[in-house]
N, C-alpha and C positions, 0 to 999 in steps of 0.2 A: 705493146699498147700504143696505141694512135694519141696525133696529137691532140683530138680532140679528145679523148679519154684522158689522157694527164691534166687538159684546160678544166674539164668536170671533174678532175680527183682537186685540182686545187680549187676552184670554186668549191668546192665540199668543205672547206678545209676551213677557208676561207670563215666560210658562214660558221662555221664551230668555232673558229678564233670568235668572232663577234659574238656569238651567244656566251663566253665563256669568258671573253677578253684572255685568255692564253695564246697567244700571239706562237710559240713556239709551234703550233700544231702546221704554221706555213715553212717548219725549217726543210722540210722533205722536199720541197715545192721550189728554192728559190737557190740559183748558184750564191756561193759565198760573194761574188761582187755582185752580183746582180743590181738592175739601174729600175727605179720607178720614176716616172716624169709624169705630170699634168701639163699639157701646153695649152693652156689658156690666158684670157685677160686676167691682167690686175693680181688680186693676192688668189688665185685659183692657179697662177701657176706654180711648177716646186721641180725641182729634180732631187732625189733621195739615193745614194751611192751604199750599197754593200747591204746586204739580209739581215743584219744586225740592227741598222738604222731604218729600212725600212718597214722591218717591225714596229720599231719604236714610232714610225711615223703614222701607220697606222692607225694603231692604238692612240695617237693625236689626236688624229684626224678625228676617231669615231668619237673621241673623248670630245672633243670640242664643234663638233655639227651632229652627226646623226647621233649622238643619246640625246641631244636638249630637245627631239622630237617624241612621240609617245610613240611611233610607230614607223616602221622602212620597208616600204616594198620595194623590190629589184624585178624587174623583166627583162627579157631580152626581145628587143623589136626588128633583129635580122642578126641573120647570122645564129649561132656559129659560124663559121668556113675556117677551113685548114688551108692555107695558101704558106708554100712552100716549109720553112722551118717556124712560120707562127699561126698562130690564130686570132680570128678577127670578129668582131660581132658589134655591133649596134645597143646603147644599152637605153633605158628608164628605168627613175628611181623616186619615186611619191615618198614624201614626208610628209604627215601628217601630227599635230599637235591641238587637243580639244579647244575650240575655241575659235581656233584659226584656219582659213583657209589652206586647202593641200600646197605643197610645194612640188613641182617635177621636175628633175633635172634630165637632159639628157647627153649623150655623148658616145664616143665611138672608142673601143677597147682596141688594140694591139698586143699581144703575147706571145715574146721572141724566147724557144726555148733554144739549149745546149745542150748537150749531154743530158737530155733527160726533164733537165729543171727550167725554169724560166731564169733567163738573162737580163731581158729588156722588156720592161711593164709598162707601157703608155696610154695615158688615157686624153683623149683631145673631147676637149671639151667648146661647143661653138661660142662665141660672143653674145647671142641673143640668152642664151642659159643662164653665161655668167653674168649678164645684166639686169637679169631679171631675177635670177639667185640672191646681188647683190641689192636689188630695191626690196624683197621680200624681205630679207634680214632689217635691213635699217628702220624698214616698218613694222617689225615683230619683233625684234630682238628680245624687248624688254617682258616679254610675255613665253619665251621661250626658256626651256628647263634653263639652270644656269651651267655653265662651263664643267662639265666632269662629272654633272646632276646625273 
């Protein structure tokens, strides 16, 4: 299997964890230390150590941003590409919530596999995103599902 076929077995995986919140469904997917990082501004940056936690970070994450919206679309705006042991791709991601104006973030994926599973998960995400991320919330928040809604 190519590394782009195991990048689509876990984006498959991925999306079943979110419709399901069974977080377990990325255990096939992810070495036991495996490292997720966001390098962005401000509170959009994280680094998450071991499968374990970044399970759990996940399941945060979607708990506390993308369910307070009614809907999440993901594209991909370039890429895939298999360059050497990871894969790389360009991503968009519209939130929308009735009422409100869409939300779109965008940002560029890294995915460093080993033996199979993914090691190193990085998502860089640009400044203008997370500044723009961050004025849409302070200006919606309060009209947004609530936390875990």
């Amino acid at each position: 299997m190519s590394l782009l076929e195991k990048f689509m077995a876990y984006a498959a995986a991925f999306e079943q964890a979110y419709a399901t919140d069974d977080w377990s469904a990325l255990d096939p997917h992810f070495t036991e230390d495996a490292v997720y990082e966001t390098i962005a501004s401000g509170p959009f940056s994280n680094r998450t150590e071991g499968r374990e936690a970044v399970k759990v970070f996940f399941k945060m994450l979607i708990a506390s941003f993308d369910r307070r919206f009614d809907t999440r679309a993901v594209e991909v705006i370039d890429g895939p590409t298999e360059r050497s042991d990871r894969v790389w791709f360009r991503w968009a991601a519209t939130y929308t919530r009735a009422g409100l104006p869409a939300l779109r973030m965008e940002g560029e994926e890294t995915v460093v596999f080993a033996d199979d599973r993914i090691k190193y998960l990085v998502d860089r995400i640009p400044d203008a995103t997370t500044e723009a991320t961050a004025r849409y919330m302070a200006e919606h928040d309060a009209r947004l599902k609530p936390i875990g809604g």
